[in-house]
N, C-alpha and C positions, 0 to 999 in steps of 0.2 A: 788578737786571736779570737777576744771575745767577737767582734766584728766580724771576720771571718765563720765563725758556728754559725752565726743570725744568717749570713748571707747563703750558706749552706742548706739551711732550715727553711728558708723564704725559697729556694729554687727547687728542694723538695716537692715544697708544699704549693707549687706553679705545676711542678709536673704531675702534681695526682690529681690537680685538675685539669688541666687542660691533656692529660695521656686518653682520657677516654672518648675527647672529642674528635684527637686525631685520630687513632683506632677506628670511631664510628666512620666520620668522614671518606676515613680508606675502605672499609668496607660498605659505605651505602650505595642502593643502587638508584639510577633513574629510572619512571615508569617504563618507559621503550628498552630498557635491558630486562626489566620485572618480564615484561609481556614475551621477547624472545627465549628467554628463558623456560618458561612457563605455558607456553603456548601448546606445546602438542600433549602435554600431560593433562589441558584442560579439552582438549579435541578428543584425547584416549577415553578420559574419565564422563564425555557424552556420547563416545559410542558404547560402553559401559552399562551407563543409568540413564542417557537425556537428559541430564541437567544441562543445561546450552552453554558451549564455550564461552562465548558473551559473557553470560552471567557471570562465570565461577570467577574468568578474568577481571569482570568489574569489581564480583566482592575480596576478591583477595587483594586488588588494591586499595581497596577503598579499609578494608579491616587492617592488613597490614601494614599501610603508607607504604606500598609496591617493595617490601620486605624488610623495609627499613625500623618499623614498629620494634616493640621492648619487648613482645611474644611471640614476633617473629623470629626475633634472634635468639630469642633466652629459652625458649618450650618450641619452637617450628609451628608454631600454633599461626597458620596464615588467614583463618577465619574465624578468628574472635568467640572458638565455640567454646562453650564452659561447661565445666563438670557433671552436668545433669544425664542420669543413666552412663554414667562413665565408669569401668574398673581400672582404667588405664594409669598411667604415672601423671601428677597432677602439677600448677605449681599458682601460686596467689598473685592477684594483681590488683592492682586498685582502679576498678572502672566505675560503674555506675554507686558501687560501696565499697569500704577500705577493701581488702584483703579478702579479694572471689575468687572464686575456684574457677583454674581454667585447666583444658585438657593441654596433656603436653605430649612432643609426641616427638619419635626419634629420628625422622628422616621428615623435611616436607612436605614430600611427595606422600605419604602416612597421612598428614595433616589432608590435602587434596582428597585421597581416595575418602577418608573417615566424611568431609564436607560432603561428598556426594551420595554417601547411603545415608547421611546424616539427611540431605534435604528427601530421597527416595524411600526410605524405610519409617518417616516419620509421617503419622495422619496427618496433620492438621497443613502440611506441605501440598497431598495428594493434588487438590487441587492445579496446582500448578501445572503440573505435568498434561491436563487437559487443554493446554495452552499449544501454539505452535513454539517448537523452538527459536524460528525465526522474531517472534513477537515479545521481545526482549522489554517492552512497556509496559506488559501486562505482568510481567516475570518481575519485575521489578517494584510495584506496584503489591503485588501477592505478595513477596516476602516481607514487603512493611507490614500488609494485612497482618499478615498468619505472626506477627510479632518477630522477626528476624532480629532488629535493632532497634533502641528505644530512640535512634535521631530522627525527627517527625520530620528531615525532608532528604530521608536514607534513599528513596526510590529515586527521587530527583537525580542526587547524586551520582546513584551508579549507571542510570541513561546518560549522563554527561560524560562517565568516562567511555563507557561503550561510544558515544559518536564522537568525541575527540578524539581517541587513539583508534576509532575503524573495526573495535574490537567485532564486529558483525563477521567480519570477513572467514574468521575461526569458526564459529559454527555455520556459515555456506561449505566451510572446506569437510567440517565433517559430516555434515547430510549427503555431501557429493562421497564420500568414502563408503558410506553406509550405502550406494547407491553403484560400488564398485566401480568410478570414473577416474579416470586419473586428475590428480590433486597438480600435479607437478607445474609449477610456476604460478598456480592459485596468488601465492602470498604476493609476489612480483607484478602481478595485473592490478593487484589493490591499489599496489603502491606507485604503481605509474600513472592512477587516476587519480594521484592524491591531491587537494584533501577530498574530491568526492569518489562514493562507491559507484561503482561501474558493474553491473548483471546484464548481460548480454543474452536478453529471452529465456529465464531460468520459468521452470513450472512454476505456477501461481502460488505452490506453497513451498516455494525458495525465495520469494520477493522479499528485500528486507525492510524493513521498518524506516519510518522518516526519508529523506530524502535521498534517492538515489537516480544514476542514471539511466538513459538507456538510448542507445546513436546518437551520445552526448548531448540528451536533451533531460533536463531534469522531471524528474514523475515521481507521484509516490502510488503506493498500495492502498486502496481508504478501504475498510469494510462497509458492510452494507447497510443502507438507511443514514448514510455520512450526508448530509448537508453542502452541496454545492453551493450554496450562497455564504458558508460558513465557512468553509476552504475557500472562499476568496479572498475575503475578509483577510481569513490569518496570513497568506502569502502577500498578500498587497496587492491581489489581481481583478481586475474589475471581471464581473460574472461574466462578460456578454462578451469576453477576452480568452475566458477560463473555456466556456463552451464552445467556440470558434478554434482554440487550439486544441481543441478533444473531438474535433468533427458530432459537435452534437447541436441539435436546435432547443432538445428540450432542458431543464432543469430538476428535474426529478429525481429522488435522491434515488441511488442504485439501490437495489433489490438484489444485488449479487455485490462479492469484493471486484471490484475494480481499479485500473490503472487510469491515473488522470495527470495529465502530464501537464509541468507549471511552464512552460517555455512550448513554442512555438513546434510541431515535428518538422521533418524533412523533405524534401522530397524524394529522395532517394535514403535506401534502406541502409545499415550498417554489414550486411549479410548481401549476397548476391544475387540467393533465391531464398523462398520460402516454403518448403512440401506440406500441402493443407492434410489435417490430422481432423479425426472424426472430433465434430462439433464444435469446429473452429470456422468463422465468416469473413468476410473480406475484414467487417469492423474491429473483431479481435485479431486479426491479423493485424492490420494497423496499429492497435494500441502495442501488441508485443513485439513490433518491430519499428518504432514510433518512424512510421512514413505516414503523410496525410493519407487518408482516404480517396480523394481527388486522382491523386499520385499513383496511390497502387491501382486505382481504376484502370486509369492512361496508358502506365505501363504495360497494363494485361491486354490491352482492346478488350475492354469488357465495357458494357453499359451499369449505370449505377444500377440497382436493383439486382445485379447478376449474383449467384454464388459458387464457386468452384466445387467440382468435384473432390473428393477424396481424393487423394493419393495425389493427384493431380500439381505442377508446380510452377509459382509464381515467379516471376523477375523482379526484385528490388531495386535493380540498375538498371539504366538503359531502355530498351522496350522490347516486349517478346516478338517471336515472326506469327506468332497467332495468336487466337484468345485457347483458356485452356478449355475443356470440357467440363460444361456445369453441372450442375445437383439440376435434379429435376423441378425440384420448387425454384429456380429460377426466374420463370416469366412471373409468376406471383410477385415474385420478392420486387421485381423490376416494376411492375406496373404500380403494386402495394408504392413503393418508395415514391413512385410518382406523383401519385394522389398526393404523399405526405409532401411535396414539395411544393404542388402547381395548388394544391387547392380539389383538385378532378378525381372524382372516384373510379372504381376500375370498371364501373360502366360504361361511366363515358369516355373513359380510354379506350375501352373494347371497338366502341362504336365511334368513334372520332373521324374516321373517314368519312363518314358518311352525314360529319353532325354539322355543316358550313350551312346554317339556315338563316342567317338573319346577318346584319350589317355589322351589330354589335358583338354577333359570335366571330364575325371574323377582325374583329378589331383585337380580340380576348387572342385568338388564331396568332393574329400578328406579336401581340405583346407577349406571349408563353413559346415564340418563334420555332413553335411544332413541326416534326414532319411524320409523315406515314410511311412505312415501309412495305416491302411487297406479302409483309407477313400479317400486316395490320397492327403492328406494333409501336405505339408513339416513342417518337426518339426526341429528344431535345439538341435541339444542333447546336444551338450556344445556351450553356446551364444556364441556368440564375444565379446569384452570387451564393446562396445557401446549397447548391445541387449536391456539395462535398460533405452536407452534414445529413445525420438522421438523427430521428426523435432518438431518446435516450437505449439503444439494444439493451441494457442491462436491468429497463423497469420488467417487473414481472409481470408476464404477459394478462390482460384480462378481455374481456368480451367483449367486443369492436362495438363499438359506440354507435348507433347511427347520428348520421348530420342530421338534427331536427327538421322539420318543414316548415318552416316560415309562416304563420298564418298572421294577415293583418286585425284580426277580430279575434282568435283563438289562439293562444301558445298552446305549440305540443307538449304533452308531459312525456319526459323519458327516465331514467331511471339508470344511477352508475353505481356500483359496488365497487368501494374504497378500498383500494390497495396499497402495499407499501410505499410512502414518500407521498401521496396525496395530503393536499392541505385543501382549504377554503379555498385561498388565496389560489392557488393554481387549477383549481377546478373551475372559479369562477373565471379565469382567463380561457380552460377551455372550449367551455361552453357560451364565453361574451355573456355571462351577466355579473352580479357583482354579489359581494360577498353578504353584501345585507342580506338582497333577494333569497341567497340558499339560506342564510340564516332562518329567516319568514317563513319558507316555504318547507323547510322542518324541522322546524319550530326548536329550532339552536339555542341555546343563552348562550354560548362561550362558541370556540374557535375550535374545541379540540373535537376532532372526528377520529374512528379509531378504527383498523381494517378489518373488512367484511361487511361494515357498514354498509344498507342500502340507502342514500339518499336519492331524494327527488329533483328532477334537474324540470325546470320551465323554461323552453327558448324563446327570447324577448323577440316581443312581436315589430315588426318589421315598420 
């Protein structure tokens, strides 16, 4: 009998521990029910405040263990916030000290809405919200700043779950809402490009962060003064790989945000046309519909240098029955590209008919394999292998440089004013001297030049 009570006592004392783990077990959730769950009340709560779906979805997993947490279940409390400025019902927990006060709250959708006037009505947040909502790095980053959570690699964290679980895709659906589009099957395009995101030509301030694609070619968004040699590096892509699959000859780091795409484009579009939008070029057309440059040329019967008109519409497929109607800076843009190609400025383009004077100009003739049209306009009949690329569109434009004049006794002095992405190093490659010489010649110690700078340029004598 006595045997029997112990045995009694002993399966008790089995069940009041191990009841709560069944219980939890029955009730916990995985992240991917957390996020279904919780998805359109973190879409609702940023067309709201702007706090970015992304975000709220990162931190309420990351704060909660995707609901599963001891303030999730016990107070609805799904963002770790505590007592401070709170009248509300409270309950203690032991986090960073025994027995803190944390807000507790009766529904958790309560919790969501309090999390979003919590980051919106609070100064020291303000910041953030200067941010794009797309830019989910900086958002996450700012809330380490502004003291969010004391784990020194909280930011990390919540970038990690954002591009594991795609959480991006939440806040494209609700910037396209705020922009009254229809949503409907949003989530399902995510999910059929899985595990990469898929934006098919969205405004440059829909592009999302890190890697994404576009006519199944991978690209990211880099802002400006980003380092070309430095995004090669991090992707594994040699520089002279990275500019050749971006239709660019130069290296210069952008002066505007730009799309740089890590893989190879297409030749054909993912779209069938393209209708050109005021202050869009053949080259950003390429980039936002990743077809090479080469390609959209082809397609169009356009010559490189051409620019479409407005309104005007391009073929991505196939090849059109005409060229379309261009901008009037056209024959500029055509002849300008040429020079930057062959070497020939737009004089001696002009005049090229006329310029067969010596044995050696027509050897130059034969090798640049020129023709002249009835308009006097040099056309290249078979490009040269770079004819698909142009110098960088996105540096900011500055004051055309003239080609020095060669003197064998005298170098000309000319004179360039330092713009964004300018170094030594690439100044002294444009002009053929070297980076001592600019050093010497104004009177440098160090590397660093800074924009607006007028430096002295001497071209070595011949």
């Amino acid at each position: 009998m006595h045997q029997g009570k112990r045995n009694a006592v002993w399966i008790c004392c089995l069940l009041c521990c191990i009841w709560p783990v069944l219980v939890s077990a029955q009730a916990s959730f995985t992240t991917q029910q957390y996020i279904e769950q919780y998805k359109n009340l973190a879409i609702a709560e940023m067309l709201r405040t702007g706090v970015p779906a992304s975000i709220s979805l990162a931190q309420a997993i990351v704060e909660s263990q995707s609901g599963n947490g001891w303030l999730a279940r016990n107070a609805n409390n799904h963002f770790g916030i505590k007592c401070k400025n709170w009248t509300g019902a409270t309950i203690t927990y032991n986090d960073d000290q025994p027995n803190e006060c944390f807000r507790k709250y009766a529904t958790a959708a309560d919790s969501w809405r309090d999390h979003s006037d919590f980051l919106r009505q609070n100064a020291r947040y303000a910041f953030l919200f200067q941010y794009p909502p797309t830019d989910y790095q900086h958002w996450a980053y700012g809330l380490k700043q502004a003291g969010y959570a004391t784990n020194p690699a909280y930011a990390q964290m919540l970038i990690k779950v954002i591009e594991d679980y795609h959480l991006q895709q939440y806040t494209l659906e609700a910037l396209a809402l705020q922009k009254g589009q229809d949503t409907s099957g949003m989530a399902a395009a995510w999910a059929a490009n899985y595990p990469s995101a898929t934006v098919q030509n969205p405004s440059s301030g829909s592009y999302p962060s890190g890697v994404f694609t576009i006519n199944h070619r991978k690209v990211i968004y880099v802002p400006a003064g980003t380092s070309l040699l430095t995004l090669a590096h991090q992707y594994g892509i040699k520089l002279r790989r990275l500019l050749q699959d971006n239709d660019l000859t130069s290296d210069a780091s952008p002066a505007q945000p730009m799309l740089i795409f890590l893989q190879t484009k297409k030749k054909t579009g993912a779209h069938l046309s393209h209708t050109v939008q005021p202050g869009e070029t053949m080259y950003s057309i390429a980039q936002q519909e990743g077809i090479r440059l080469k390609w959209l040329y082809k397609r169009n019967r356009m010559q490189p240098g051409d620019e479409p008109a407005v309104g005007e519409t391009l073929v991505l497929r196939g090849e059109a029955s005409h060229p379309p109607r261009l901008a009037q800076a056209s024959h500029h843009n055509r002849t300008g590209l040429l020079s930057a190609l062959t070497g020939v400025s737009n004089e001696d383009t002009a005049n090229s008919a006329s310029s067969v004077t010596s044995t050696s100009g027509g050897k130059q003739a034969d090798q640049t394999a020129t023709q002249t049209d009835t308009a006097g306009v040099t056309q290249i009949s078979e490009p040269p292998s770079s004819s698909d690329r142009v110098p960088n569109p996105w540096k900011q434009p500055a004051q055309a440089q003239p080609v020095p004049t060669r003197s064998a006794s005298h170098p000309q002095r000319i004179y360039h004013t330092v713009v964004a992405g300018d170094t030594l190093y690439s100044l002294a490659r444009k002009y053929r001297v070297t980076v001592q010489q600019l050093k010497q010649w104004n009177h440098l110690s160090g590397d660093a030049i800074r924009t607006g700078q007028q430096l002295v340029i001497y071209s070595p004598a011949q």
